[in-house]
RODO-2510 file (C-alpha; in nm, 4 decimals, decimal comma):
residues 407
     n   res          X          Y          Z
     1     x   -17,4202    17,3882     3,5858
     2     x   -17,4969    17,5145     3,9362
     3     x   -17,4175    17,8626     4,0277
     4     x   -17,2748    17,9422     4,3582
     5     x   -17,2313    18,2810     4,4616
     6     x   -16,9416    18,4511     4,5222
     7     x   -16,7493    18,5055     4,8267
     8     x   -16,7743    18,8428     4,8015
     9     x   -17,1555    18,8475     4,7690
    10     x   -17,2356    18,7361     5,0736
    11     x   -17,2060    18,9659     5,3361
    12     x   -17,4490    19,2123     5,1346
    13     x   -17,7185    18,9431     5,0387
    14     x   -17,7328    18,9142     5,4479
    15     x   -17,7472    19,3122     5,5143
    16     x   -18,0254    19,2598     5,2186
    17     x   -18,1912    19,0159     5,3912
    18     x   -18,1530    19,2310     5,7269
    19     x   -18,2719    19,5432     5,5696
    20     x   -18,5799    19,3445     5,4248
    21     x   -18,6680    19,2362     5,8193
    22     x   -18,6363    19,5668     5,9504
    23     x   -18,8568    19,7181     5,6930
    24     x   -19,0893    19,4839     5,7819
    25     x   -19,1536    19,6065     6,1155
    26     x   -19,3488    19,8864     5,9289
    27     x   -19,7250    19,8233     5,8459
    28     x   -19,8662    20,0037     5,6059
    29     x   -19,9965    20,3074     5,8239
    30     x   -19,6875    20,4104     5,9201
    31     x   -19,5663    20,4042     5,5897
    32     x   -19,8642    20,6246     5,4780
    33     x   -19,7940    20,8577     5,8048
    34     x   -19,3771    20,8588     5,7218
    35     x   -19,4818    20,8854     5,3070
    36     x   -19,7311    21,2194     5,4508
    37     x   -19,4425    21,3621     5,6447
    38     x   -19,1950    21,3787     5,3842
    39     x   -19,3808    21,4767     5,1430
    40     x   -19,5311    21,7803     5,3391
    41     x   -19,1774    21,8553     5,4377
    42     x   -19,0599    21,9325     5,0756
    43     x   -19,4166    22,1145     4,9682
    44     x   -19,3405    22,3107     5,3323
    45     x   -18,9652    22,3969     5,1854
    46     x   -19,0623    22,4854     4,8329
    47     x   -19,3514    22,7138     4,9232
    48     x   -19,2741    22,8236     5,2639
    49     x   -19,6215    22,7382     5,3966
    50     x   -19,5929    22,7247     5,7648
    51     x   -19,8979    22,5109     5,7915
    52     x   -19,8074    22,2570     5,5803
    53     x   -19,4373    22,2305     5,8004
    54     x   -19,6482    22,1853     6,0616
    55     x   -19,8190    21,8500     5,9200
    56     x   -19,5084    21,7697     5,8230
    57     x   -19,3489    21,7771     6,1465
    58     x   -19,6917    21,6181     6,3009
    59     x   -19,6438    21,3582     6,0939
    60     x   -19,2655    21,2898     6,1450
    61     x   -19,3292    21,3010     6,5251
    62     x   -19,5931    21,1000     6,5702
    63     x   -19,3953    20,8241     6,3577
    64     x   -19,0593    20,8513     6,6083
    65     x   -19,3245    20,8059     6,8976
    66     x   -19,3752    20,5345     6,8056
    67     x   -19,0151    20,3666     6,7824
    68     x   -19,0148    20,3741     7,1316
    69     x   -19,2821    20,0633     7,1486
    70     x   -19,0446    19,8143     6,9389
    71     x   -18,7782    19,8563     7,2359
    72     x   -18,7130    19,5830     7,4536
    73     x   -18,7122    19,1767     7,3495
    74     x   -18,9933    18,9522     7,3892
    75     x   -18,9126    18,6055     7,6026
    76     x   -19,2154    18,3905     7,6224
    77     x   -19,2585    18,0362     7,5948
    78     x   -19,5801    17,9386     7,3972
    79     x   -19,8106    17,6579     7,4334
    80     x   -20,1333    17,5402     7,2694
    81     x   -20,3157    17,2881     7,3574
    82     x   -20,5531    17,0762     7,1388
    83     x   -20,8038    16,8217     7,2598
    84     x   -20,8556    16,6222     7,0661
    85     x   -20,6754    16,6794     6,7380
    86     x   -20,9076    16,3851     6,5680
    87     x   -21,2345    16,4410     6,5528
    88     x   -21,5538    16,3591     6,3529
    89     x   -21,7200    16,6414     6,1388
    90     x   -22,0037    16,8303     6,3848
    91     x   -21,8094    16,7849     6,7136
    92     x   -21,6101    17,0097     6,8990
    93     x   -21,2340    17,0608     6,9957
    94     x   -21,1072    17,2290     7,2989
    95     x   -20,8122    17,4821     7,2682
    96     x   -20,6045    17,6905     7,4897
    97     x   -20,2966    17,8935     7,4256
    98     x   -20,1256    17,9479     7,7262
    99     x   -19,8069    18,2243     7,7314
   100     x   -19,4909    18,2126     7,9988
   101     x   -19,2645    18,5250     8,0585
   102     x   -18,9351    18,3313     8,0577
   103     x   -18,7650    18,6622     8,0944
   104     x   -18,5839    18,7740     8,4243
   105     x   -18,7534    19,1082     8,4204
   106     x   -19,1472    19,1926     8,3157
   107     x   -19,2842    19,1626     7,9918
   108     x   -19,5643    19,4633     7,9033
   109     x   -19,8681    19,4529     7,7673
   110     x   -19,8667    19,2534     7,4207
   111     x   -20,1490    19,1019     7,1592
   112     x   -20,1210    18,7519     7,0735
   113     x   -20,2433    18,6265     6,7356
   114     x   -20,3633    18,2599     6,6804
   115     x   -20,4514    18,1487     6,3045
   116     x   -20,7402    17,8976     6,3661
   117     x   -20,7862    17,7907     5,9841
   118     x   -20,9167    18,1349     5,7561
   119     x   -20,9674    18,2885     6,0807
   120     x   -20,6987    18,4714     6,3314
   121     x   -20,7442    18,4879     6,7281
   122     x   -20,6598    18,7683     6,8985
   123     x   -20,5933    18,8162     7,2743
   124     x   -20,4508    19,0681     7,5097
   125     x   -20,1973    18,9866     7,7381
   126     x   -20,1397    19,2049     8,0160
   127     x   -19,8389    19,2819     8,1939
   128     x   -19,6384    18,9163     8,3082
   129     x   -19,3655    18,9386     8,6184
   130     x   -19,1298    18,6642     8,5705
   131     x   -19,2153    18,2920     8,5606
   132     x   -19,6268    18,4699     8,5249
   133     x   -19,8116    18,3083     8,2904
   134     x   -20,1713    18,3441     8,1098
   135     x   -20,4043    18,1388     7,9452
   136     x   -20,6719    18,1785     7,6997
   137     x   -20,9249    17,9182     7,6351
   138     x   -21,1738    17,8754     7,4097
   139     x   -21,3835    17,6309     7,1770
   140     x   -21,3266    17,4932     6,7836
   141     x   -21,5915    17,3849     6,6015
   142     x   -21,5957    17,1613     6,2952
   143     x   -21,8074    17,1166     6,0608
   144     x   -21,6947    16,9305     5,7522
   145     x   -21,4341    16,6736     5,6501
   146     x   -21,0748    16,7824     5,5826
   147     x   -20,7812    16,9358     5,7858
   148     x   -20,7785    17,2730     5,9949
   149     x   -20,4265    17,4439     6,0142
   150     x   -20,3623    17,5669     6,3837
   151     x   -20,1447    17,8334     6,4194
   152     x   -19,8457    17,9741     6,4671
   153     x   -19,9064    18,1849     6,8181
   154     x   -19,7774    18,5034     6,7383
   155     x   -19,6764    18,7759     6,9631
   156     x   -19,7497    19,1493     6,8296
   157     x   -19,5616    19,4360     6,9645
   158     x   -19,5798    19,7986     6,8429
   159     x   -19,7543    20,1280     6,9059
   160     x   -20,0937    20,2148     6,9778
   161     x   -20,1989    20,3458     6,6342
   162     x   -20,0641    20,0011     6,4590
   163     x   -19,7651    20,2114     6,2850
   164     x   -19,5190    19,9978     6,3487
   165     x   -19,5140    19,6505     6,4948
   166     x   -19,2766    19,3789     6,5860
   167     x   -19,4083    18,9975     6,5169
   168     x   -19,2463    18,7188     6,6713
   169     x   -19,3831    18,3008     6,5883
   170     x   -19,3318    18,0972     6,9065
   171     x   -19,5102    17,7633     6,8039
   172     x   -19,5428    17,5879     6,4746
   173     x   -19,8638    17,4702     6,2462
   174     x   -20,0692    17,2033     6,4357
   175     x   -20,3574    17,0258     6,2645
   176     x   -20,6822    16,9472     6,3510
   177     x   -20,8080    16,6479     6,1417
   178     x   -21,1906    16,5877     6,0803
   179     x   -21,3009    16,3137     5,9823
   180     x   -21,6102    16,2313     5,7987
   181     x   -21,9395    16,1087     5,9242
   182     x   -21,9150    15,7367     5,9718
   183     x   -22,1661    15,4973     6,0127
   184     x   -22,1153    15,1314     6,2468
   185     x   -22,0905    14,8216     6,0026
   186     x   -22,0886    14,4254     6,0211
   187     x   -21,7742    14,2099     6,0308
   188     x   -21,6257    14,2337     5,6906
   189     x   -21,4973    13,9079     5,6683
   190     x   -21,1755    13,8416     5,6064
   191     x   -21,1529    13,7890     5,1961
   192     x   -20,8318    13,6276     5,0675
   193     x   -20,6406    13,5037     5,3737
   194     x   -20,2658    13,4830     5,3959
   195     x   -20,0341    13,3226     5,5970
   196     x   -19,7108    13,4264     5,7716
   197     x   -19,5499    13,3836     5,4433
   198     x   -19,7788    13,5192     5,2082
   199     x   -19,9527    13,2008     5,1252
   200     x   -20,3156    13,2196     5,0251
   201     x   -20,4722    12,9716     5,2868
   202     x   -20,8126    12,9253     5,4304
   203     x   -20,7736    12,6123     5,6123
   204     x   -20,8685    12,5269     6,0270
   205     x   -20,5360    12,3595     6,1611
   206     x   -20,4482    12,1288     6,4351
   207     x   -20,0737    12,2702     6,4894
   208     x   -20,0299    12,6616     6,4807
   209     x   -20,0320    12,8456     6,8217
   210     x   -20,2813    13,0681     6,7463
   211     x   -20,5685    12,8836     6,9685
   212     x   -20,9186    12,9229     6,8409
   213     x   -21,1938    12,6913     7,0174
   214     x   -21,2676    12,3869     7,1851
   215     x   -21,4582    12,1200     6,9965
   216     x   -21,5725    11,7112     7,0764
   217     x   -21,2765    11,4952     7,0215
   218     x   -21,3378    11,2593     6,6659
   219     x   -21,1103    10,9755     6,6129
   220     x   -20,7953    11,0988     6,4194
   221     x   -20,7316    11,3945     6,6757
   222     x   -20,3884    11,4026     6,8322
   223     x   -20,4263    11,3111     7,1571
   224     x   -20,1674    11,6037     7,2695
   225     x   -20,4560    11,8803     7,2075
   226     x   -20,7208    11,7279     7,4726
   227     x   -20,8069    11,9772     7,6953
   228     x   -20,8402    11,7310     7,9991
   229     x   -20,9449    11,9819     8,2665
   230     x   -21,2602    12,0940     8,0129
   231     x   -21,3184    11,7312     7,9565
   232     x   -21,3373    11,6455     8,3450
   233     x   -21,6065    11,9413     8,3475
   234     x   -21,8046    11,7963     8,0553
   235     x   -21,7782    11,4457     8,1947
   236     x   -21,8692    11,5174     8,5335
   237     x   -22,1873    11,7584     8,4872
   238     x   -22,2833    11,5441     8,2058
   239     x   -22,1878    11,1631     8,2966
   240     x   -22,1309    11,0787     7,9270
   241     x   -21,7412    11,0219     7,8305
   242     x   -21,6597    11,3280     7,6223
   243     x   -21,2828    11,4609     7,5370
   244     x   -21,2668    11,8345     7,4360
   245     x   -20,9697    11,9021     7,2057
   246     x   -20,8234    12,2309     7,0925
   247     x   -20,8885    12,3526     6,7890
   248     x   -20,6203    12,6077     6,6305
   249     x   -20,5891    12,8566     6,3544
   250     x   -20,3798    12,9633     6,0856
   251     x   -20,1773    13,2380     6,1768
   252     x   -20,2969    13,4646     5,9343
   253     x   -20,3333    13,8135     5,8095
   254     x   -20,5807    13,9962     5,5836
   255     x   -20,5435    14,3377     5,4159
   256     x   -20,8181    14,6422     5,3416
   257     x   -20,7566    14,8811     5,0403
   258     x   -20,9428    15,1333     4,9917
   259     x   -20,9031    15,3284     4,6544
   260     x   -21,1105    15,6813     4,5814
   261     x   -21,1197    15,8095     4,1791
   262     x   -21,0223    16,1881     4,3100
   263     x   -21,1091    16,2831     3,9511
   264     x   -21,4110    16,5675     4,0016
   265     x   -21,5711    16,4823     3,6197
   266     x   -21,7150    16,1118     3,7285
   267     x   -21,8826    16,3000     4,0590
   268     x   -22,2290    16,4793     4,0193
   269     x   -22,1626    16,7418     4,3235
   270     x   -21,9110    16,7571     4,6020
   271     x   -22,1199    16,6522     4,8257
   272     x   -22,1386    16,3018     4,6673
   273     x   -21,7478    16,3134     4,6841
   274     x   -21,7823    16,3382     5,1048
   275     x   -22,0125    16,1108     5,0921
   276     x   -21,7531    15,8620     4,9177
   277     x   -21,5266    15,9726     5,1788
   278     x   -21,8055    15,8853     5,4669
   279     x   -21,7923    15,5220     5,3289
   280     x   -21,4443    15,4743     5,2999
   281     x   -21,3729    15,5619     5,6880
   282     x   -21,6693    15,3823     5,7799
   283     x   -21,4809    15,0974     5,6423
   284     x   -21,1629    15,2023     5,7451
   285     x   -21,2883    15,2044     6,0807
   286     x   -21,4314    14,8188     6,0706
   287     x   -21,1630    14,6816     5,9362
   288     x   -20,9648    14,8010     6,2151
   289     x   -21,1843    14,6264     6,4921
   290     x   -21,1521    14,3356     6,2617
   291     x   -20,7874    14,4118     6,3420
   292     x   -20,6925    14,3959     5,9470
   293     x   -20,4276    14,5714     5,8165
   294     x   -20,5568    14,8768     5,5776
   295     x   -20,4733    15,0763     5,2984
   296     x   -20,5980    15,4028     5,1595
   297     x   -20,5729    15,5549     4,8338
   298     x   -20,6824    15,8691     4,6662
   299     x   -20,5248    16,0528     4,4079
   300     x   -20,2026    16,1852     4,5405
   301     x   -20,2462    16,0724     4,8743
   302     x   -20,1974    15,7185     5,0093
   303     x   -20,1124    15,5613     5,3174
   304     x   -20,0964    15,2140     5,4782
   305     x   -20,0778    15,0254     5,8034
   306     x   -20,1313    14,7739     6,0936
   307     x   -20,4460    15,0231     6,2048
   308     x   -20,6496    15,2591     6,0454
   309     x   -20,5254    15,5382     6,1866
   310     x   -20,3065    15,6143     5,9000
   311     x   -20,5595    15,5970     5,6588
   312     x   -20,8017    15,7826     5,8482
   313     x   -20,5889    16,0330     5,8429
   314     x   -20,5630    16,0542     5,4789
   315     x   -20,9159    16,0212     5,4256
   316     x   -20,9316    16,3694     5,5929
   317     x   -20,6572    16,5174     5,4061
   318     x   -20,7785    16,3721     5,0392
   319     x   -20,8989    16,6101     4,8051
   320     x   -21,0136    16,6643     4,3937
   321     x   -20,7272    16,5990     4,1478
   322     x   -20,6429    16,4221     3,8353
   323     x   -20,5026    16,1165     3,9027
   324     x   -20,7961    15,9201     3,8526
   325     x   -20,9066    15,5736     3,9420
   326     x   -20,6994    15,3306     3,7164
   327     x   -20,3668    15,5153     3,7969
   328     x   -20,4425    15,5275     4,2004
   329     x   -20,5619    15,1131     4,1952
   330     x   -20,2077    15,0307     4,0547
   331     x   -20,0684    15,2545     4,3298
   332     x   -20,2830    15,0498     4,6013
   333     x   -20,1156    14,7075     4,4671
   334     x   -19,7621    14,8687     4,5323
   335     x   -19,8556    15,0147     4,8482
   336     x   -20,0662    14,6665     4,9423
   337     x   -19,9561    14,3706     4,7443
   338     x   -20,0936    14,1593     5,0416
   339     x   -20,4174    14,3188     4,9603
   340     x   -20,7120    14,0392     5,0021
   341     x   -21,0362    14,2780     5,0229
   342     x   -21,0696    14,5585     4,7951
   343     x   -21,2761    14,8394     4,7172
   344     x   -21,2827    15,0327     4,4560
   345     x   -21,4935    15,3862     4,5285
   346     x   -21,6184    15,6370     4,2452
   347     x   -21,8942    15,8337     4,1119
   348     x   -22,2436    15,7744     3,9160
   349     x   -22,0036    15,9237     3,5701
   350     x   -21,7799    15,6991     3,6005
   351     x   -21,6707    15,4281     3,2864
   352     x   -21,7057    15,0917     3,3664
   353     x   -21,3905    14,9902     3,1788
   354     x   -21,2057    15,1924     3,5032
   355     x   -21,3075    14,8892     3,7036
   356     x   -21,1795    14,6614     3,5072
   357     x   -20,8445    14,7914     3,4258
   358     x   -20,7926    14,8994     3,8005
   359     x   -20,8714    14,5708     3,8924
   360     x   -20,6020    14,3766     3,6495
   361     x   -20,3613    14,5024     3,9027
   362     x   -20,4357    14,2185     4,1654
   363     x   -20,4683    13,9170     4,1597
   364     x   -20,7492    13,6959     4,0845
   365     x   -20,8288    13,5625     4,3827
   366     x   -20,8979    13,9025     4,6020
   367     x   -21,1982    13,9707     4,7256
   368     x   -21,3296    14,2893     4,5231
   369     x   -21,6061    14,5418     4,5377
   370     x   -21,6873    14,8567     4,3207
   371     x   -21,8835    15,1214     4,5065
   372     x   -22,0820    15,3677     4,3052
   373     x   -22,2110    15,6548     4,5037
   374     x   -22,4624    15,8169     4,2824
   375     x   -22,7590    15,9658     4,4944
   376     x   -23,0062    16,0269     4,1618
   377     x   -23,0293    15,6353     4,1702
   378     x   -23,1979    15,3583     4,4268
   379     x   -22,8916    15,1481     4,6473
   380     x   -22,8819    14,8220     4,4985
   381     x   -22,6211    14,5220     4,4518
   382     x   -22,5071    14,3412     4,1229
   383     x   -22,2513    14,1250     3,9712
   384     x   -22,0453    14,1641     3,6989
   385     x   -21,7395    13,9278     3,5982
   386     x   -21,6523    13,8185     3,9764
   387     x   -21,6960    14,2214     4,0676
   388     x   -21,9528    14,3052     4,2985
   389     x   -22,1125    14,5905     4,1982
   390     x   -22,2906    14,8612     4,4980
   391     x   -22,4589    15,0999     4,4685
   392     x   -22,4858    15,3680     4,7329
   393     x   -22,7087    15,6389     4,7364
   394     x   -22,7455    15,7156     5,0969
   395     x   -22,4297    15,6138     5,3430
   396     x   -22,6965    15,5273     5,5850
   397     x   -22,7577    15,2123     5,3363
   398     x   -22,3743    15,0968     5,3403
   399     x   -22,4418    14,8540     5,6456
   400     x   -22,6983    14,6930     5,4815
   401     x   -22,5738    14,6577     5,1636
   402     x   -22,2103    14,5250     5,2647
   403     x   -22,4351    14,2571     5,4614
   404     x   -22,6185    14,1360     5,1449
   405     x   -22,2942    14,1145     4,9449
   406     x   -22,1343    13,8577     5,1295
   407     x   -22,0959    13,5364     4,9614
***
């Protein structure tokens, strides 16, 4: 049964809440300097020490100086600036914050603080008019796969000696996402091949509108597909009676999913796990210019699409969990059950018997790979059971190896 507090309540949970803000506008030297003060002030009343009233009443002054700072309101308007926000791992983004006094009168001297991942920008901005603005530039570099958290811009008002401040967020979290180093690869071919209504089909055909080629006519052809202004070419540079028909293709689609064990036991270091993550973009990426739809799993994160953007996008957010391989293949068939190439991606540790049981979660007739990334052994290819079996030690050896495997 669900609580709800009482009318009555209310009002003081918000003067709670209120208190709890204004207290927060005191760091933790002024509450050292106001702590100091009061505490002098009842040694100074006790023993009648002048000096010590005298610290005491240093003390208490120099904290009601600095009240004086937190007058006033703060109207800015915020903006960073991120180009781009994808990038690979080893290049470089350009930032800028740039900061508008909104306000109809001037706006002093304040610090603005921009959270750049672990790190926190600071800048001083000097005094605005109205409608003045000022921008800050400056360079982010990346250096590894994953996500980098970008902001909020935060405006810092308060007193010299860092007492007390005021902090106001103008702009919310952006992200940065890095992706992994990825290497070009060949056509992937297209795997199980489906038509417009999910029909497994691999078939040239004389009727559907998606043109393909020209070809010599053979008797049979429907004479409604001779391209006569191609056959007057042919005809005329060659002399020799020759009819060019057109030759059409299936409308079809074909689907990429990509599935990553995320579980940290079947990896020998973290760096093979990147590595894992190298290949699986690299794919990502050439199954996009093969304009195939494509699907990414990896533990708890997953994502499909028409492009790779999607995915890429999750390959840079993935991470270590315990999900595990089987578990995140049955995912892939509900996020993909158009699925006609797969890949299955894990570690030298990993059990065979994974494969298998991932791969009872498609059908027979997709196109499947399992991708071993294990460094401490040569790159090499093998079959198993209608599973083609590579092994990567080097990403630099995917192209190559993805070449060989074709049937």
């Amino acid at each position: 049964m669900n609580s709800q507090p009482l009318p009555w309540t209310r009002p003081r949970r918000a003067l709670d809440r209120l208190l709890v803000r204004r207290m927060g506008i005191v760091n933790p030297v002024g509450w050292t300097v106001l702590a100091a003060g009061v505490v002098l002030a009842v040694a100074a009343a006790l023993t009648d020490w002048r000096e010590v009233a005298v610290l005491a009443a240093a003390c208490l002054l120099v904290f009601a100086l600095a009240l004086p700072f937190l007058l006033g309101r703060t109207n800015v308007r915020v903006d960073v600036v991120l180009q781009p926000e994808r990038v690979a791992a080893g290049d470089s983004v350009a930032a800028s914050v740039r900061v508008r006094n909104i306000a109809t009168h001037g706006l002093l001297p304040t610090v603005l603080e921009l959270g750049v991942g672990s790190m926190v920008h600071r800048y001083g901005v000097p005094r605005l008019g109205p409608d003045e603005a000022h921008e800050e530039s400056f360079t982010i570099r990346t250096e590894r796969r994953g996500v980098i958290p970008v902001g909020p811009a935060t405006t810092r008002r308060g007193d010299p000696l860092g007492m007390l401040s005021r902090d106001v967020e103008w702009t919310d979290v952006v992200e940065i996402l890095v992706r992994p180093p990825m290497v070009p690869l060949d056509s992937l071919g297209a795997g199980l091949l489906r038509d417009l209504e999910g029909v497994a089909i691999d078939a040239v055909s004389q009727s559907d509108l998606a043109f393909h080629t020209l070809r010599e006519y053979v008797p049979g052809d429907d004479l409604r597909h001779v391209h006569w202004r191609s056959s007057a070419k042919v005809m005329s540079s060659t002399a020799a009676s020759r009819l060019l028909v057109r030759q059409y293709l299936d409308t079809r689609r074909s689907h990429v999913a990509l599935v990553v064990d995320d579980r940290p036991s079947v990896w020998a270091d973290a760096r093979d796990f990147e590595t894992a993550m190298s290949v699986s973009a690299s794919i990502i990426v050439r199954a996009t210019l093969d304009e195939f739809d494509t699907s990414f799993v990896c533990g708890t994160r997953a994502s499909s699409g028409l492009t790779g953007h999607l995915a890429l996008d999750s390959v840079c957010r993935a991470d270590f969990g315990d999900v595990g391989l089987v578990a995140s293949a049955h995912r892939a068939a509900v996020v993909a059950p158009d699925t006609s190439l797969l890949f299955l991606v894990s570690g030298g540790a990993v059990d065979f018997d994974d494969f298998q049981r991932s791969l009872t979660a498609f059908p027979p007739q997709v196109r499947r790979f399992a991708l071993i990334v294990d460094p401490s052994k040569p790159s090499r290819i093998t079959e198993t059971g209608g599973l083609v079996v590579v092994r990567v030690a080097d990403v630099d050896d995917l192209a190559g190896l993805l070449r060989w495997s074709r049937p």
